[in-house]
N, C-alpha and C positions, 0 to 999 in steps of 0.2 A: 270543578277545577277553578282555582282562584291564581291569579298572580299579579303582582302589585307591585309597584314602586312609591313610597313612601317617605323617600330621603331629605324631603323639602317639606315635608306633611306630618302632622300630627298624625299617631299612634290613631288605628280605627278600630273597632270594636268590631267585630264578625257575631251573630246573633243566629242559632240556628233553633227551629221550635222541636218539642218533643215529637218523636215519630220512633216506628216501629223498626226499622231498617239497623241492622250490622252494619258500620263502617269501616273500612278496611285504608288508612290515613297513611299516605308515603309526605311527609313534613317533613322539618328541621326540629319543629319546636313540641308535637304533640303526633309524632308516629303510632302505629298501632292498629292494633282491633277494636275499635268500639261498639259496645252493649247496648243495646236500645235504652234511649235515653226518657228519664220521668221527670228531665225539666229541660230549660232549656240551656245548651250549650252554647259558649259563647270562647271566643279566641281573639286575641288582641293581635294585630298585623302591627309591625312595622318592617322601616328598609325597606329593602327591595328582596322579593323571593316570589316562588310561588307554589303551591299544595295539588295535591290530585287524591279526592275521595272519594274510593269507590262504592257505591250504597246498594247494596243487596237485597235482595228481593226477600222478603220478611218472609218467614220459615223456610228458608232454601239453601241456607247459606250453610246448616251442618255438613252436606256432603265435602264442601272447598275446603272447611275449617278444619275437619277432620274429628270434630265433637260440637257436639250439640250446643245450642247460644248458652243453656241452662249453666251448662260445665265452663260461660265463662266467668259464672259467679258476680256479673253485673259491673265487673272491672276492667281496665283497657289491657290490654295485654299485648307485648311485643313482636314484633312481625316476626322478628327469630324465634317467641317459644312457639306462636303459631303455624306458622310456613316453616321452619328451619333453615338451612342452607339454601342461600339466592337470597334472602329478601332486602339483606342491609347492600348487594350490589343491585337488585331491582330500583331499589329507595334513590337509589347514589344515578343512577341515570336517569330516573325520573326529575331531580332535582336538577339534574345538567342538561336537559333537553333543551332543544332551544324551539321547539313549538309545540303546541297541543297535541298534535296528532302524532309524535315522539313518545311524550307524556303516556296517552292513552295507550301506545301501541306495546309500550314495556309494561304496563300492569297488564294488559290483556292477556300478551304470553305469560306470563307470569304463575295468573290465576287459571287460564285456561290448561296449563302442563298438571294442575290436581284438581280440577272439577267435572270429577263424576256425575252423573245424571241424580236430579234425587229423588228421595225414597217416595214410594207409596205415601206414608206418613206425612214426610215432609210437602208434598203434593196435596193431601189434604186437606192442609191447616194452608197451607197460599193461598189454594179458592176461598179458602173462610176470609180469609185477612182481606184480599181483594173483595170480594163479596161484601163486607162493612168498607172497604172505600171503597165504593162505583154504587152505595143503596145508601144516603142521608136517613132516611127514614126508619135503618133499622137503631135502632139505641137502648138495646136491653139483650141480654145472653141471650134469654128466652127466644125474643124473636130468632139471633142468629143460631138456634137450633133448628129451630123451626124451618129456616130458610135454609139449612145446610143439611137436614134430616140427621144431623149429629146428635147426642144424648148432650147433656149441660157438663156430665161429668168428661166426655169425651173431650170437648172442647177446652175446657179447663186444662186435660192434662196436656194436650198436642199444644197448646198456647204454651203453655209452660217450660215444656220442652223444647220445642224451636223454632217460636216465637221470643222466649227469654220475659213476657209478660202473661199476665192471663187475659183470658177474653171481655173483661169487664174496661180491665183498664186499655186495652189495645183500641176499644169501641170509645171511649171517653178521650182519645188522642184526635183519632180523625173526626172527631164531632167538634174539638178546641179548634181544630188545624181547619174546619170549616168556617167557624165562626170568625178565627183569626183572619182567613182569606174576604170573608163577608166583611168587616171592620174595614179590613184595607181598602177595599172598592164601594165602598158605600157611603156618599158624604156624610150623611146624616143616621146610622144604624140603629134599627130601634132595638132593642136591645131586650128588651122584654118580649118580642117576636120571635127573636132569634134563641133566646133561651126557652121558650115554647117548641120550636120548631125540632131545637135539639133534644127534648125529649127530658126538661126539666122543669120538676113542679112550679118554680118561682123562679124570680130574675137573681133573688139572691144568694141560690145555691149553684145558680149557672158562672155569676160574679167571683165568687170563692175557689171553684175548680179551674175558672181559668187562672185565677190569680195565683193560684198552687202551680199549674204545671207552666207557665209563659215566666210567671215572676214580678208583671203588671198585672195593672185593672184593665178590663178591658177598654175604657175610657182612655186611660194612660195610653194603651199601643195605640191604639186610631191614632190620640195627637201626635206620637210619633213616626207611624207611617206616612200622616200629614206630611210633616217636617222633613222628612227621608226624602220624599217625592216632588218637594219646591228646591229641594238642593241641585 
């Protein structure tokens, strides 16, 4: 939940990193459903307003959506074609609340009036997806079969489906999304450890995939979370 006032302030940039999570976005300016993202999203704030994004528990959100992440074809899609009737009067009270716990309490009805419990399926690609965030150390399909007694092809499809990515690249988010958090709290990172530690051959193939999925070097974000954090 973001809200802002701006009126006297330069336009700010909002930066969000790649992760595995549906967004489910009541705005002004970028409503909708959002598909798990393979870079980094980013929304520019001005004035005065404020957002409420609800982030869903990766492979769980079929049952609410009413289809699968796959079927949303990796594009944002409108609260109306997704929810139908209520969401553009959800959105509109959400936007007029006048405190957080407003905010939260109309998306919660909202979503709680069509989420069914979910599936078998859908439940066992969550432990997988949890399972790689809550284990650093696993960093290869292979291992996460091994650790989930799933076959590689299983894994593959159940990511696919309601995950909306596959399991390779789902494991190379939360390994970025560590390093990234290691960068931010580390004065000095070493960086060839930490591209060891994530489970790649060289510092310069660790350098390449962060800079694909963040959009910097990893160099680059350190000095700006420096900068972020003396403001």
């Amino acid at each position: 939940m973001v809200r802002w006032d701006l009126r006297d302030r330069p336009p700010h940039e909002q930066r969000v990193l790649p992760n595995l999570s549906v967004h489910v976005v009541f705005s002004r300016d970028a409503p909708g459903v959002w598909p798990p993202s393979r870079g980094v999203f980013s929304n520019v704030l001005h004035g005065k307003d404020q957002v409420l994004g609800v982030r869903m528990r990766p492979g769980c959100c079929g049952a609410v959506l009413g289809r699968s992440v796959n079927e949303l074809g990796g594009e944002r899609r409108s609260l109306g074609e997704v929810f139908g009737a209520g969401a553009g009067e959800t959105q509109e009270a959400i936007l007029r609340a006048d405190s957080t716990r407003e905010m939260v309490a109309s998306a919660d009805r909202f979503l709680r009036a069509s989420a069914p419990r979910p599936t078998p399926a859908e439940q066992r690609v969550a432990a997988a997806v949890e399972r790689v965030a809550g284990d650093p150390t696993i960093i290869s399909v292979r291992q996460l079969s091994a650790a989930t007694g799933m076959p590689t092809r299983t894994l593959q499809r159940l990511f696919v489906e309601h995950v909306g990515v596959g399991p390779k690249w789902a494991i190379r988010v939360y390994r970025i999304n560590e390093a990234a958090k290691r960068a931010g709290g580390e004065s000095r990172p070493d960086w060839a450890t930490i591209a060891a530690e994530l489970g790649y051959s060289d510092q310069a193939h660790f350098t390449r995939d962060f800079t694909a999925a963040v959009g910097i070097s990893p160099a680059t974000y350190r000095r700006m979370e420096s900068q972020r954090a003396e403001i």
